[in-house]
C-alpha positions, 0 to 999 in steps of 0.5 A, a space after each residue: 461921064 464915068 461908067 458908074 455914071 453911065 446909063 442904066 438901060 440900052 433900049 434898041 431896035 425900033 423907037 416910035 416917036 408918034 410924030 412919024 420918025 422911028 429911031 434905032 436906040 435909046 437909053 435912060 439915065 436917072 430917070 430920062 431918056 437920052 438919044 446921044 449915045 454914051 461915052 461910056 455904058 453904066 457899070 450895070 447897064 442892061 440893054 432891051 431889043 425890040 419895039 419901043 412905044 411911050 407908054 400906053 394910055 388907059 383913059 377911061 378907068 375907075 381907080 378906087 372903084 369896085 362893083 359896090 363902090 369905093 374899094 379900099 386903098 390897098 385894093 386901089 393900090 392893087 388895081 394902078 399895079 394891074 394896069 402898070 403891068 400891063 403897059 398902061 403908064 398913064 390912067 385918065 380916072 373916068 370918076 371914083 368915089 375913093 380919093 386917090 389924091 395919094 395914089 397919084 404921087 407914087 412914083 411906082 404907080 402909073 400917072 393918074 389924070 384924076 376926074 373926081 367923082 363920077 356927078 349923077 342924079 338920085 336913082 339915076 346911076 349905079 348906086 354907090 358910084 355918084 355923088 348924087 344930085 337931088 336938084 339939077 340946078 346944082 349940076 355948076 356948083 358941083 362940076 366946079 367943085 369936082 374941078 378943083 378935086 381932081 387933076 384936069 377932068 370932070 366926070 359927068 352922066 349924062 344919061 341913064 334909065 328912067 324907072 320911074 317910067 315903068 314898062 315905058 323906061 328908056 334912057 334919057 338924058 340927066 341935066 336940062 341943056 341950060 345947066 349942062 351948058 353952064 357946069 360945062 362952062 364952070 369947069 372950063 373957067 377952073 381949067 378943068 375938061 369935061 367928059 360925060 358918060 352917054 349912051 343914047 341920041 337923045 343927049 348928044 344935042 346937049 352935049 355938043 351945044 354945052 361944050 364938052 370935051 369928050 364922050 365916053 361909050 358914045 352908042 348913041 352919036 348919029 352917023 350925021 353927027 359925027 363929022 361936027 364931033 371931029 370938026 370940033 375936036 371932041 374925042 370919043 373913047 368907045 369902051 367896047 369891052 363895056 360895050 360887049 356886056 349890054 347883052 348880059 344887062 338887056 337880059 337882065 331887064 326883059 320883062 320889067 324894061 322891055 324898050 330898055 332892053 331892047 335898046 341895049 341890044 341894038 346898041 350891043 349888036 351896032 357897037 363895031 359898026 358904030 365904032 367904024 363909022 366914028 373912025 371912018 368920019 374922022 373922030 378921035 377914038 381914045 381906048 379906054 377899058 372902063 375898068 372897076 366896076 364890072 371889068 378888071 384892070 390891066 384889059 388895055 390889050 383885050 380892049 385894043 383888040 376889040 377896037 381892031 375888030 371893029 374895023 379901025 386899023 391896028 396902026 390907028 389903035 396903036 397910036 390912039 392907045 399911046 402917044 395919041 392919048 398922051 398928046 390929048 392928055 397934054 402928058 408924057 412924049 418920048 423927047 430928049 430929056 422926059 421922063 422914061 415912060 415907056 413899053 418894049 414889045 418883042 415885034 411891032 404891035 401896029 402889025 400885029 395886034 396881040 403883041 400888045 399881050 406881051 410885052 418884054 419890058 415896062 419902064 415906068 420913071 426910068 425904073 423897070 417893072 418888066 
């Protein structure tokens, strides 16, 4: 190897692998990672010292989604360069009404796991955010439809406030079990997963006798429920940055929803204690900021901190956020030969962790963006 053919980049200090090993050095040559120490160090070989993590993992965020809906490309553009910056080299796309098809295959751009659209019922989700079923017998069609559009995930809303109660509107769950259970099924037969928006009890039953793959927010999922959900396998991605808004939204609703409101503060108040319970029961906690929409991308540090506050231990978070959800997500381990994804911090965030706040370098496809 000449020293022009060298590698480009010398990590050293502590490398988590996630499998429990550490290693002192890595370096990366077109594009990968090696651990067989050079012959000779490339002609603008630049070495890093510090803790090395794979890249973090955003797996609940809206690409292409802003408070009224679909955003422009540029924007979308905008908000992938947010969470990139901020050490998130993998985003699981939660559901967006903007195709990023296109986005996903910027090599600048972090990887994108595509969901598709967000499927919900009229008036029964936030406007301009769902592609909106008018018959619920329509659910199976539709979630294998959004199966063969997005990259490996199906978004479903599970539940949502029914107005049309009045006074009385409570959330309540969407689909009849039956149909969920056949949608569930439909999208596992186009090798696609299924994750579903539930805040309440009410629609946990369903979704776990329908099959799905993971719940986001899970505000809902009683203490007697949640070693089945572990057994099972069935992950669950918290969203406490979203969590901590249903205060705002319960004030919103007083007067007009009074048992509405009065659910959302209860969900609001129990969020850690909730958290700490599904951790506690061995439930596979994924980190997920919720991003677009109402939150602003680049967060995965804020809401890490949020779910150390909760109770789970900052070593759990760590992992959750990193080669834990890249296991889930059947992408992108730090090995011999893969691709250089992967975030430099000054001290290790298992420790402490704010660090994740600052990181001192980002290499997403071997090239450096910090």
């Amino acid at each position: 190897m000449s020293a022009l053919e060298g590698p480009s980049l010398h990590v050293k200090g502590r490398v988590l692998l996630g499998d429990g090993r550490e290693l002192g050095e890595l370096w990366i040559r077109d594009g990968v990672v090696t651990f067989t120490r050079p012959s000779a160090p490339g002609t603008n070989q630049v070495t890093v010292e510090g803790v090395v993590l794979p890249g973090l993992v955003d797996v609940h965020a809206h690409i292409g989604l802003g408070p009224n809906g679909a955003t422009s490309m540029g924007e979308a553009e905008r908000q992938a360069v947010a969470q990139r910056q901020a050490g998130v080299l993998l985003v699981r796309d939660a559901g967006s009404p903007l195709d990023t098809r296109h986005l996903a295959g910027r090599r600048d751009l972090p990887r994108l796991v595509r969901a598709g659209r967000h499927l919900a019922r009229p008036k029964r989700y936030l406007r301009g955010f769902a592609d909106e079923l008018a018959d619920v017998a329509d659910l199976p069609e539709a979630v294998a439809r959004e199966a063969r559009r997005g990259s490996g995930w199906v978004k479903v809303v599970a539940d949502w406030i029914d107005r049309d109660l009045g006074a009385d509107a409570v959330l309540t769950p969407l689909w009849p079990d039956d149909v969920l259970a056949e949608a569930v099924r439909r999208a596992h037969a186009e090798a696609a997963r299924v994750t579903v928006h539930a805040f309440s009890e009410d629609a946990v039953p369903g979704l776990l006798d329908a099959g799905v793959d993971c719940i986001e927010h899970g505000t809902g999922i009683p203490v007697d429920r949640m070693i089945e959900i572990a057994d099972r396998g069935i992950a669950v991605t918290p969203t406490l940055l979203q969590i901590g808004r249903l205060g705002e939204e319960a004030d919103k609703a007083d007067g007009r929803y009074p048992r509405f409101a009065e659910y959302m503060r209860k969900i609001h108040a129990n969020r850690y204690e909730q958290v700490r319970a599904l951790h506690e029961s061995g439930v596979q906690l994924l980190v997920g900021t919720d991003a677009g929409g109402t939150i602003g991308h680049g967060r995965i540090a804020d809401e890490c901190a949020e779910l150390v506050a909760a109770g789970v231990p900052a070593a759990d978070v760590v992992a959750a956020a990193s080669w834990q959800a890249r296991h889930f997500l059947g992408l992108g381990q730090l090995v011999e030969g893969s691709s250089a994804d992967l975030v430099v911090y000054p001290a290790d965030p298992r420790e402490d962790i704010s660090v994740l706040r600052a990181p001192t370098a980002i290499v997403l496809r071997g090239e450096r963006y910090l």
